[in-house]
FIKOLZA-1660 file (N, C-alpha, C; in steps of 0.1 Angstrom, whole numbers, plus 5000, padded with zeros to 4 digits):
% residues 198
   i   px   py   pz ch aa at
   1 5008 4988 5000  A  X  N
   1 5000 5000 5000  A  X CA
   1 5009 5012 5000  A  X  C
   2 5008 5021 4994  A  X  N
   2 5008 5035 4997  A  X CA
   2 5009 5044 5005  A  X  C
   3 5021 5053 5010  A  X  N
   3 5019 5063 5016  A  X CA
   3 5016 5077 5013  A  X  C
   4 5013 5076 5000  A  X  N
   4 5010 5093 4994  A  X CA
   4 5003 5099 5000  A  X  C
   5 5003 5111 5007  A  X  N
   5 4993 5116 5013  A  X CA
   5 4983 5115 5003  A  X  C
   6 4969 5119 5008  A  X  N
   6 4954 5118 4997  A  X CA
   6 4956 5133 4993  A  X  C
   7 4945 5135 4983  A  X  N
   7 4948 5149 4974  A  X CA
   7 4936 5157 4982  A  X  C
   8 4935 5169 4982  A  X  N
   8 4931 5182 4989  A  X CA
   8 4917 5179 4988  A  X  C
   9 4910 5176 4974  A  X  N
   9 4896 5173 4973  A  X CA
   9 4895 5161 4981  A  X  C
  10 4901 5148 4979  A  X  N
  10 4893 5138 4988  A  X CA
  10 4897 5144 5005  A  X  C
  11 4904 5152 5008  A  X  N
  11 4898 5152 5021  A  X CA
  11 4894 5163 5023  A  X  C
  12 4889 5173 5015  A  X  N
  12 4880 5178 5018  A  X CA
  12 4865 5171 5014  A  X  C
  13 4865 5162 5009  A  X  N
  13 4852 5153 5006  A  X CA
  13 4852 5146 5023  A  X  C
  14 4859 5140 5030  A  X  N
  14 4859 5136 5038  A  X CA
  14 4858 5140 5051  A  X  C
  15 4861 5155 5051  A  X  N
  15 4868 5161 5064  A  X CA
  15 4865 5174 5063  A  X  C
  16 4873 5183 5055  A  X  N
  16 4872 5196 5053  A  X CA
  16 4853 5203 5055  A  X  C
  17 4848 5196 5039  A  X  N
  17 4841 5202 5038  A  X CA
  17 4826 5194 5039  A  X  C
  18 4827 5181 5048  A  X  N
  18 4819 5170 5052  A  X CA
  18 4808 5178 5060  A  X  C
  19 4793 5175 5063  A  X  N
  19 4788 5182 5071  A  X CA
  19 4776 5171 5078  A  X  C
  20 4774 5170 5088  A  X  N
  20 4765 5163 5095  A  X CA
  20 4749 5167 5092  A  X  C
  21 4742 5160 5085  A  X  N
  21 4732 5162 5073  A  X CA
  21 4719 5159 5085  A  X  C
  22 4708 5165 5089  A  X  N
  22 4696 5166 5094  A  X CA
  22 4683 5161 5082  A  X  C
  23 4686 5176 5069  A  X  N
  23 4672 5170 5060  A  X CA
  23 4685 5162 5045  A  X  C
  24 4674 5157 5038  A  X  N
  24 4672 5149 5033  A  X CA
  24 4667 5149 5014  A  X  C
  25 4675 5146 5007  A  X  N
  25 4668 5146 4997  A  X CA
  25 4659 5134 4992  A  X  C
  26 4650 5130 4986  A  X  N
  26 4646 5119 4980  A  X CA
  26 4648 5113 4972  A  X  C
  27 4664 5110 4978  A  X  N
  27 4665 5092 4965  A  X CA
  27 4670 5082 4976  A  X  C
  28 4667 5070 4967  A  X  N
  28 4670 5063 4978  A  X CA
  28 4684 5053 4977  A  X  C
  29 4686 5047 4988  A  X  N
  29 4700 5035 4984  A  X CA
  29 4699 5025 4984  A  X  C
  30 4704 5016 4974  A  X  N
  30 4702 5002 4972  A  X CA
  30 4709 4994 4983  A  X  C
  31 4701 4984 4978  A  X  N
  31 4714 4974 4991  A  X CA
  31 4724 4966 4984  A  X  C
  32 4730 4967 4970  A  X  N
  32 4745 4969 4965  A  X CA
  32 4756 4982 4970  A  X  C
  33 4742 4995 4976  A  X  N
  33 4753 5004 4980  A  X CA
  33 4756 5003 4997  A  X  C
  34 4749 4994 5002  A  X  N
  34 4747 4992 5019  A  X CA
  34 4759 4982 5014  A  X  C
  35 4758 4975 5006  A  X  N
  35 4769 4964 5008  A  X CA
  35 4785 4966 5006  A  X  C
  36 4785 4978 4998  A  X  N
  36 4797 4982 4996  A  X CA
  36 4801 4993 5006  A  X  C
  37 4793 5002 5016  A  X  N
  37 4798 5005 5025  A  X CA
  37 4801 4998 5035  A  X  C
  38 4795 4984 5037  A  X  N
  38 4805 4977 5049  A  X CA
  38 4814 4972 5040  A  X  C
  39 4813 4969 5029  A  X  N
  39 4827 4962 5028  A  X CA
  39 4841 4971 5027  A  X  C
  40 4840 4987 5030  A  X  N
  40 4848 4996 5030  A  X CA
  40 4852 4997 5047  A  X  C
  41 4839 4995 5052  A  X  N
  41 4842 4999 5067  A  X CA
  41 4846 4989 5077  A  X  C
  42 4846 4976 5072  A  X  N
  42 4847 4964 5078  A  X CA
  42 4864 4964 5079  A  X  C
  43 4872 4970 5069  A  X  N
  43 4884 4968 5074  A  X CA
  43 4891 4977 5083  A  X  C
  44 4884 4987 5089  A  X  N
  44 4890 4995 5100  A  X CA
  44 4900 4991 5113  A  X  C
  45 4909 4989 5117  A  X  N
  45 4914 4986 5126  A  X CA
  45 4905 4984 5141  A  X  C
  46 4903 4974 5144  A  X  N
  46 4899 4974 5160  A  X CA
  46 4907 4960 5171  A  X  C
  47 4901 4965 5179  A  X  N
  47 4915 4954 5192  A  X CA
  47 4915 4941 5186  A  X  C
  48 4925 4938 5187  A  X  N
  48 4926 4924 5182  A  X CA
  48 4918 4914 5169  A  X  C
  49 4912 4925 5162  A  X  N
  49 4906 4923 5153  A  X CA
  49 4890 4917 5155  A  X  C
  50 4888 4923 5167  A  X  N
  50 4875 4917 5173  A  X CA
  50 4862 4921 5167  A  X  C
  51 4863 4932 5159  A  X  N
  51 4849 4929 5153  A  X CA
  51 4835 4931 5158  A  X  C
  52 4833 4937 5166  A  X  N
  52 4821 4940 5176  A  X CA
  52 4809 4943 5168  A  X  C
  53 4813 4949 5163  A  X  N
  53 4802 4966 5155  A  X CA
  53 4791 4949 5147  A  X  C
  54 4777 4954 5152  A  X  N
  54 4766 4950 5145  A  X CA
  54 4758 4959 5139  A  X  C
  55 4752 4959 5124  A  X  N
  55 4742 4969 5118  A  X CA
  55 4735 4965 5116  A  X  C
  56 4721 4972 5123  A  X  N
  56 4703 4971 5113  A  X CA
  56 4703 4980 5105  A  X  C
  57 4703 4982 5094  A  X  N
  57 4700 4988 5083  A  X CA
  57 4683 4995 5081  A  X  C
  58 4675 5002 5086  A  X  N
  58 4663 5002 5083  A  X CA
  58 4661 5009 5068  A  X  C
  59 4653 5007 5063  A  X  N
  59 4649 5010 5051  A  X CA
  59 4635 5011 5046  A  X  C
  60 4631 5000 5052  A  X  N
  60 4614 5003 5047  A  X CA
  60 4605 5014 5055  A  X  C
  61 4591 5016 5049  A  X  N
  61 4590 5026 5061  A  X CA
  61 4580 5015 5071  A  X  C
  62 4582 5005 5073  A  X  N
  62 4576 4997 5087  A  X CA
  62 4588 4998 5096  A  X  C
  63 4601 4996 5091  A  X  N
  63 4611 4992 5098  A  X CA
  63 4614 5010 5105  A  X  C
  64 4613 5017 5097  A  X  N
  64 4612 5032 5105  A  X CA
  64 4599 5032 5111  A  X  C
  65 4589 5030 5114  A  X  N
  65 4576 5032 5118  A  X CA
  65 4578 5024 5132  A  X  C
  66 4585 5012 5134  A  X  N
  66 4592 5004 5144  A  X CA
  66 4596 5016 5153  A  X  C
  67 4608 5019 5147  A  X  N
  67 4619 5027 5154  A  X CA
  67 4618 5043 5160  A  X  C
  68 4604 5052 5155  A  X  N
  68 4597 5061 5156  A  X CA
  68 4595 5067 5168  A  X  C
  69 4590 5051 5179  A  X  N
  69 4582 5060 5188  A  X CA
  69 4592 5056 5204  A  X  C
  70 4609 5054 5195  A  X  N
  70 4622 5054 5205  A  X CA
  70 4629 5066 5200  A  X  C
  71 4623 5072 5190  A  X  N
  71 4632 5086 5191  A  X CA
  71 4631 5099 5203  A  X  C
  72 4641 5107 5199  A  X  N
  72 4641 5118 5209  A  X CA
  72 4628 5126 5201  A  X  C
  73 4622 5133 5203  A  X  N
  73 4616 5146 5200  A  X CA
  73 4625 5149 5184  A  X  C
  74 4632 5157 5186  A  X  N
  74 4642 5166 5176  A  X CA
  74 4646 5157 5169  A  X  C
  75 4648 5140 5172  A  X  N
  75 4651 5136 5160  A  X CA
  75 4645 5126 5147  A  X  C
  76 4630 5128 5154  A  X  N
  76 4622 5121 5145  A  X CA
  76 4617 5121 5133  A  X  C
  77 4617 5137 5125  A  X  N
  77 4618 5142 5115  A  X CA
  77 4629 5136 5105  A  X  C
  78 4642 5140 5113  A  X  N
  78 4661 5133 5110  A  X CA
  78 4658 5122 5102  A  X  C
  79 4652 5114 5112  A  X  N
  79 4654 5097 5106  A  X CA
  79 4643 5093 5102  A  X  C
  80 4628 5099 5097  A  X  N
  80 4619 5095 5095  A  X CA
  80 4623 5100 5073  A  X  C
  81 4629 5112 5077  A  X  N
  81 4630 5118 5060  A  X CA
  81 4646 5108 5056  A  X  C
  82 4656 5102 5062  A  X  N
  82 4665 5095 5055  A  X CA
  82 4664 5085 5047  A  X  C
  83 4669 5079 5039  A  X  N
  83 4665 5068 5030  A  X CA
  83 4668 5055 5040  A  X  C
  84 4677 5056 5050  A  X  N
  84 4681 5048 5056  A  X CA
  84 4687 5049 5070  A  X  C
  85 4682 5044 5080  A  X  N
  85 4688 5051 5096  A  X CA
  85 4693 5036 5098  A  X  C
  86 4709 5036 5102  A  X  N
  86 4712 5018 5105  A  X CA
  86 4716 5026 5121  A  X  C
  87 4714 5012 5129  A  X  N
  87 4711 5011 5141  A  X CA
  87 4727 5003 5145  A  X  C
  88 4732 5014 5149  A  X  N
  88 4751 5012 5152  A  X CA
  88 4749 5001 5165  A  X  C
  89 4749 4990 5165  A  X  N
  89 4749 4977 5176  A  X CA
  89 4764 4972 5179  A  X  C
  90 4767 4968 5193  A  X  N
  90 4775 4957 5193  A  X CA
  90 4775 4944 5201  A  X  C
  91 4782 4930 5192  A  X  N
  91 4781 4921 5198  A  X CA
  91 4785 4918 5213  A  X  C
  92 4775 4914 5226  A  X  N
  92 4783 4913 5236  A  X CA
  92 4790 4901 5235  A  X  C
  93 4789 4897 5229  A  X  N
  93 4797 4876 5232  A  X CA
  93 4801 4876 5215  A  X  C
  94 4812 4889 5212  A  X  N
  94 4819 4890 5200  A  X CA
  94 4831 4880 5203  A  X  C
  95 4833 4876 5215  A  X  N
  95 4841 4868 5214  A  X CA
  95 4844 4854 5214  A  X  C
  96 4833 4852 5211  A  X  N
  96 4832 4837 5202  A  X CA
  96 4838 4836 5190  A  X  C
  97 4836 4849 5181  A  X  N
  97 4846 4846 5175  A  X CA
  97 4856 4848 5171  A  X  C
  98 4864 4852 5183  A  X  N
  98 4880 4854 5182  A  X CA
  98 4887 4841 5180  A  X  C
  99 4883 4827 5183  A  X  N
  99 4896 4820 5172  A  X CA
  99 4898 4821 5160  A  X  C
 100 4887 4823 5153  A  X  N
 100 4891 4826 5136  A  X CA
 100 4893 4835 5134  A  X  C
 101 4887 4855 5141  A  X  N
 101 4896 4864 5137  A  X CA
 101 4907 4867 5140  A  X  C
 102 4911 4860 5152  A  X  N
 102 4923 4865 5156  A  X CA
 102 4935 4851 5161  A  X  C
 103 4934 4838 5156  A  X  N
 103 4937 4830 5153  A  X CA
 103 4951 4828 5165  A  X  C
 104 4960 4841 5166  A  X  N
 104 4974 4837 5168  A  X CA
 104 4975 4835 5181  A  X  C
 105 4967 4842 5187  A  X  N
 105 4965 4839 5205  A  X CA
 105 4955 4827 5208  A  X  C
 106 4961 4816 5209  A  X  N
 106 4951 4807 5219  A  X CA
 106 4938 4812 5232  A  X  C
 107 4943 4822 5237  A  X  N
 107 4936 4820 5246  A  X CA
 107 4931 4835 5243  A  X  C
 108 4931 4842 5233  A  X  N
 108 4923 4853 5228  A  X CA
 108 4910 4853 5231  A  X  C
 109 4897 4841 5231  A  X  N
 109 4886 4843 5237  A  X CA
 109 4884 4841 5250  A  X  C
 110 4890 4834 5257  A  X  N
 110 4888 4835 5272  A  X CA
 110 4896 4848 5280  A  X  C
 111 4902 4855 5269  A  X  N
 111 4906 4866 5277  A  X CA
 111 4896 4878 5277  A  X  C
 112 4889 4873 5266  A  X  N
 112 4875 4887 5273  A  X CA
 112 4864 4877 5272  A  X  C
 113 4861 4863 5273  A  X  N
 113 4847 4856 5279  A  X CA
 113 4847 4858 5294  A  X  C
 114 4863 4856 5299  A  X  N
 114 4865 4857 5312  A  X CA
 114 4863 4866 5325  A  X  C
 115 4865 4881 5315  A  X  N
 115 4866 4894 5318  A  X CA
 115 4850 4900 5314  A  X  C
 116 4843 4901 5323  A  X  N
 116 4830 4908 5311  A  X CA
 116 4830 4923 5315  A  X  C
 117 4841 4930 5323  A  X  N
 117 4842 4943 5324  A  X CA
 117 4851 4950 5309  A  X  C
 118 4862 4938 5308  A  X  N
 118 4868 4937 5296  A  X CA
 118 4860 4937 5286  A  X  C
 119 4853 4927 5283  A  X  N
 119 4845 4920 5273  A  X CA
 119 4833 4937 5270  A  X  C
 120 4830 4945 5282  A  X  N
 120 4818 4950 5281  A  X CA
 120 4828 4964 5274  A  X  C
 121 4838 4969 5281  A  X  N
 121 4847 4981 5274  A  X CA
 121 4850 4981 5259  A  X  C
 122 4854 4967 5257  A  X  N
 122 4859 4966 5245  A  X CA
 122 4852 4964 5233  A  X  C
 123 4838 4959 5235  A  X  N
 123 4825 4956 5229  A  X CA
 123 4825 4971 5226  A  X  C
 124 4819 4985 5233  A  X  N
 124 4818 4995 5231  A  X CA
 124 4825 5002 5224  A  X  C
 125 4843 5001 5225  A  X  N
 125 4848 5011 5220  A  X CA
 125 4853 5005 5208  A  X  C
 126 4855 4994 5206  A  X  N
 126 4850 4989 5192  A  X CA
 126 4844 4991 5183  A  X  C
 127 4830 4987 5190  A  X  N
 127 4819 4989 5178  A  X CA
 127 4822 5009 5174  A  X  C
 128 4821 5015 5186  A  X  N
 128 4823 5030 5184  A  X CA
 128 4833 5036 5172  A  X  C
 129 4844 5030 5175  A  X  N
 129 4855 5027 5164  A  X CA
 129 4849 5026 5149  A  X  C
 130 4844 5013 5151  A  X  N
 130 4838 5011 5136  A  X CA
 130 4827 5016 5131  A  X  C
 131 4815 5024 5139  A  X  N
 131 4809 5039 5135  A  X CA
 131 4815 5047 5124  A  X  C
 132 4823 5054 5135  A  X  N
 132 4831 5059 5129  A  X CA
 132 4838 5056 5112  A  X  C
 133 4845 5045 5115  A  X  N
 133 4849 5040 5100  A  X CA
 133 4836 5038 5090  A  X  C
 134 4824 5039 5094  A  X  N
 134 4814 5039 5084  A  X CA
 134 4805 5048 5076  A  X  C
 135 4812 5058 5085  A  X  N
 135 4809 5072 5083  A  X CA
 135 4814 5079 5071  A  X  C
 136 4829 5078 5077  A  X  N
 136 4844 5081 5066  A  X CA
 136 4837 5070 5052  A  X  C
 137 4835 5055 5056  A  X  N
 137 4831 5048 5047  A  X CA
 137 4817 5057 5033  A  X  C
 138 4809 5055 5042  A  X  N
 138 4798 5062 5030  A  X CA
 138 4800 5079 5027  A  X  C
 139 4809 5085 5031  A  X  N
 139 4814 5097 5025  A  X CA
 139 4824 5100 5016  A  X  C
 140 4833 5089 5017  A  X  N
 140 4840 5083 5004  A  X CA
 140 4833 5078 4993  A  X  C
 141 4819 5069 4997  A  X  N
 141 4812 5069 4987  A  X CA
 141 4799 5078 4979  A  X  C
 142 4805 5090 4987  A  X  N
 142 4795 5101 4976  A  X CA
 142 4779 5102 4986  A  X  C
 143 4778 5094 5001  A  X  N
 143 4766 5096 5007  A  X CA
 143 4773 5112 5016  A  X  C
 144 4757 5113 5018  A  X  N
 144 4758 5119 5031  A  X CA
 144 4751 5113 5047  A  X  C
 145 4758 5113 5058  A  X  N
 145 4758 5110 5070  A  X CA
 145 4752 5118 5079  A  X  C
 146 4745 5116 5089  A  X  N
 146 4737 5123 5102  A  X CA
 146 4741 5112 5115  A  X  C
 147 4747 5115 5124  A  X  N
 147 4746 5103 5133  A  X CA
 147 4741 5111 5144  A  X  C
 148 4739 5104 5153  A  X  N
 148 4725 5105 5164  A  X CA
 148 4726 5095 5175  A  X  C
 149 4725 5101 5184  A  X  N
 149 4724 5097 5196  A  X CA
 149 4708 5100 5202  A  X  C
 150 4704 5105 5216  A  X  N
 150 4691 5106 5212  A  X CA
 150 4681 5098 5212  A  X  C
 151 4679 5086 5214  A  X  N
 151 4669 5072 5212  A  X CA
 151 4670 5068 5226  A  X  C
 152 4658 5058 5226  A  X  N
 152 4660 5054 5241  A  X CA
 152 4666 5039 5236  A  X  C
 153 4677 5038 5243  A  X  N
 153 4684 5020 5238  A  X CA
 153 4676 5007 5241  A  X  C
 154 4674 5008 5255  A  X  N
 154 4665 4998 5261  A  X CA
 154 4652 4991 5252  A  X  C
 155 4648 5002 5246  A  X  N
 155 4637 4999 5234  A  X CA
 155 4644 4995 5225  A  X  C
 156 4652 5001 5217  A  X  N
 156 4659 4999 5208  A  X CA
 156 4659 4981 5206  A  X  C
 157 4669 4979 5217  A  X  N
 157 4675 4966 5216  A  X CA
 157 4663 4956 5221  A  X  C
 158 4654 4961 5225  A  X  N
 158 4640 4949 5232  A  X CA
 158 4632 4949 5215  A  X  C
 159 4636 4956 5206  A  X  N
 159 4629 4957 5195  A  X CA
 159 4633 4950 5184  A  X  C
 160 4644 4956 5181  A  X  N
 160 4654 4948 5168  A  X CA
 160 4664 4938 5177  A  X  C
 161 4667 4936 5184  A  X  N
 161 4677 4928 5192  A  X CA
 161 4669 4922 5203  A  X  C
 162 4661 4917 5199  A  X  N
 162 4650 4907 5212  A  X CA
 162 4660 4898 5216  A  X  C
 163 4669 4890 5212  A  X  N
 163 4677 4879 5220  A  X CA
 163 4688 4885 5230  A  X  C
 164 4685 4900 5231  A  X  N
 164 4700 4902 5242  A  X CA
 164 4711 4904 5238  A  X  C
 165 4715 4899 5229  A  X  N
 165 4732 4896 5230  A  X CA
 165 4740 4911 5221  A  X  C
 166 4729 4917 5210  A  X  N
 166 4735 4927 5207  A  X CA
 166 4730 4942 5215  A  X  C
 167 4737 4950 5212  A  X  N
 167 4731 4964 5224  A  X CA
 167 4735 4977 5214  A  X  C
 168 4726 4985 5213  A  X  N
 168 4725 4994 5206  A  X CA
 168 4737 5005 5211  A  X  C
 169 4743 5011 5202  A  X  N
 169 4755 5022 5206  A  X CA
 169 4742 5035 5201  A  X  C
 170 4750 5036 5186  A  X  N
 170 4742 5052 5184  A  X CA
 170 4735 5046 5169  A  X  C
 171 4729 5059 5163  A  X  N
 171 4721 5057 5152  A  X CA
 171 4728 5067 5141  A  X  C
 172 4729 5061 5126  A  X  N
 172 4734 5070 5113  A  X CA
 172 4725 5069 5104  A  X  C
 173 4722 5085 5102  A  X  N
 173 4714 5082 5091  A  X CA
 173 4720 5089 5078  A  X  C
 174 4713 5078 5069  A  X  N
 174 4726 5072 5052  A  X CA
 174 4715 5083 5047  A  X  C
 175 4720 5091 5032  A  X  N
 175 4715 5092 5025  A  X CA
 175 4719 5104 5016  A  X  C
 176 4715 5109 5008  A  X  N
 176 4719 5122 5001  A  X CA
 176 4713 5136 5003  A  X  C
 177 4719 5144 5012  A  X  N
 177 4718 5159 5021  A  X CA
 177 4710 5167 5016  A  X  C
 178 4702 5171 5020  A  X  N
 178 4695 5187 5016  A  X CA
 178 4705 5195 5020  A  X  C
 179 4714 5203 5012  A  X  N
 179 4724 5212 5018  A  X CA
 179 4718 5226 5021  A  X  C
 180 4708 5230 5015  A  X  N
 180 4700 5238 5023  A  X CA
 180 4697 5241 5035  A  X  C
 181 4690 5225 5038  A  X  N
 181 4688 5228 5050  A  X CA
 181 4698 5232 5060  A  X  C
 182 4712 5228 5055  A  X  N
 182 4723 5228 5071  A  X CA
 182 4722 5241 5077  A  X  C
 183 4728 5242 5089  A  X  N
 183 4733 5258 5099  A  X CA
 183 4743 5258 5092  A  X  C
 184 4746 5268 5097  A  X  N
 184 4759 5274 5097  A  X CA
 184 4768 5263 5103  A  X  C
 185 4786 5260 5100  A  X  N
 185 4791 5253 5101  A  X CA
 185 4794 5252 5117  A  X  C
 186 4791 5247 5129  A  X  N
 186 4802 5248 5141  A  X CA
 186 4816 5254 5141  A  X  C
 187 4818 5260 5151  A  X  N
 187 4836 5262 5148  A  X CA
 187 4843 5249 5160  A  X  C
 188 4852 5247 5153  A  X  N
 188 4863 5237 5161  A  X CA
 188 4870 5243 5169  A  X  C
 189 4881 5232 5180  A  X  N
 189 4892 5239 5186  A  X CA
 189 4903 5237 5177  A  X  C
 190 4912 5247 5181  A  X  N
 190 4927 5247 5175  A  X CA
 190 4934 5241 5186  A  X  C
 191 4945 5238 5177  A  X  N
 191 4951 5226 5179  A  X CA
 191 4963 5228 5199  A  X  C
 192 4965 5246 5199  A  X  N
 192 4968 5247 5209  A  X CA
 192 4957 5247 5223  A  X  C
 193 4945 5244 5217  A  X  N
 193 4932 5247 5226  A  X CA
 193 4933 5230 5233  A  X  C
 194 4935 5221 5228  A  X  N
 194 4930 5209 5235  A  X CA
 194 4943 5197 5233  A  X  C
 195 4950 5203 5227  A  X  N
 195 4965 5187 5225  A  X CA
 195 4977 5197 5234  A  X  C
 196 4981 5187 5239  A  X  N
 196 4996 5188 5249  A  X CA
 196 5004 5176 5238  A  X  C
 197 5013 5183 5240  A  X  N
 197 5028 5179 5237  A  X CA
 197 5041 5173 5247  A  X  C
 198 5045 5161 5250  A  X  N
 198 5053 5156 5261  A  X CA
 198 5062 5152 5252  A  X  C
% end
């Protein structure tokens, strides 16, 4: 692989000039384009290659009509107008399948079956991790992103996750932006505002 840095447009496609999308225009995404954003975002680096991150994909409008009456207030509009709101989950007993992802440690599963303070940390910041990379993922592919917090989880997971084992993080909603609608951009910190140097 390559270490060229990327060129000025892709990261401003990515970064620069990326913006966290509320409305919505009306087209919709296939699930050839759902498929190829995990298969961009599945290779992100996480601990040991564990793999946590689970996605519901909602798309139809039953499967949003489901998910409706667990939103906040403010963001039921958000995910009722996206073509798609996937439900960011992670596996708690991801470590079942650590002998085949992670093959070179023997005792790679029983070191977080064993631990479920471990097992529960690493489940989260994981899956969170790979949010993230799905985000970067479908804005590489020309979508636009809204992610959301905001839901009640407890429902969430008694609804699409009735067996327990997976647990809702946050919610992203896929689709192509009304740029209209945005505010004005947030300002950031600078870089002397929040990093130390040792």
């Amino acid at each position: 692989m390559s270490n060229d840095r990327l060129d000025h447009n892709t990261l401003e496609h990515l970064f620069l000039q990326a913006r966290s999308h509320t409305g919505w225009q009306d087209k919709s995404i296939s699930d050839a384009q759902l498929h190829e954003l995990y298969d961009l975002a599945k290779w992100g680096p996480t601990s040991m290659n564990c793999l946590p991150m689970r996605l519901a994909f909602l798309k139809s409008p039953a499967a949003k009509t489901r998910l409706k009456p667990m939103l906040a207030e403010g963001n039921i509009d958000k995910a009722m107008a996206a073509p798609v709101t996937v439900i960011v989950a992670s596996d708690t007993q991801f470590y079942e399948h650590m002998p085949t992802l992670f093959p070179y440690i023997d005792t790679a599963r029983a070191m977080y079956a064993d631990n479920a303070t471990l097992s529960e940390q690493t489940a989260f910041r994981n899956s969170s991790l790979q949010g993230a990379y799905l985000i970067l993922a479908a804005r590489s592919l020309g979508l636009d992103v809204g992610p959301m917090s905001g839901f009640d989880n407890n429902q969430v997971d008694r609804e699409f996750f009735p067996d327990g084992r997976y647990e809702s993080n946050f919610l992203i909603n896929i689709g192509y932006g009304d740029h209209a609608a945005l505010h004005p951009r947030g300002p950031r910190f600078e870089f002397e505002e929040v990093c130390t140097l040792y």
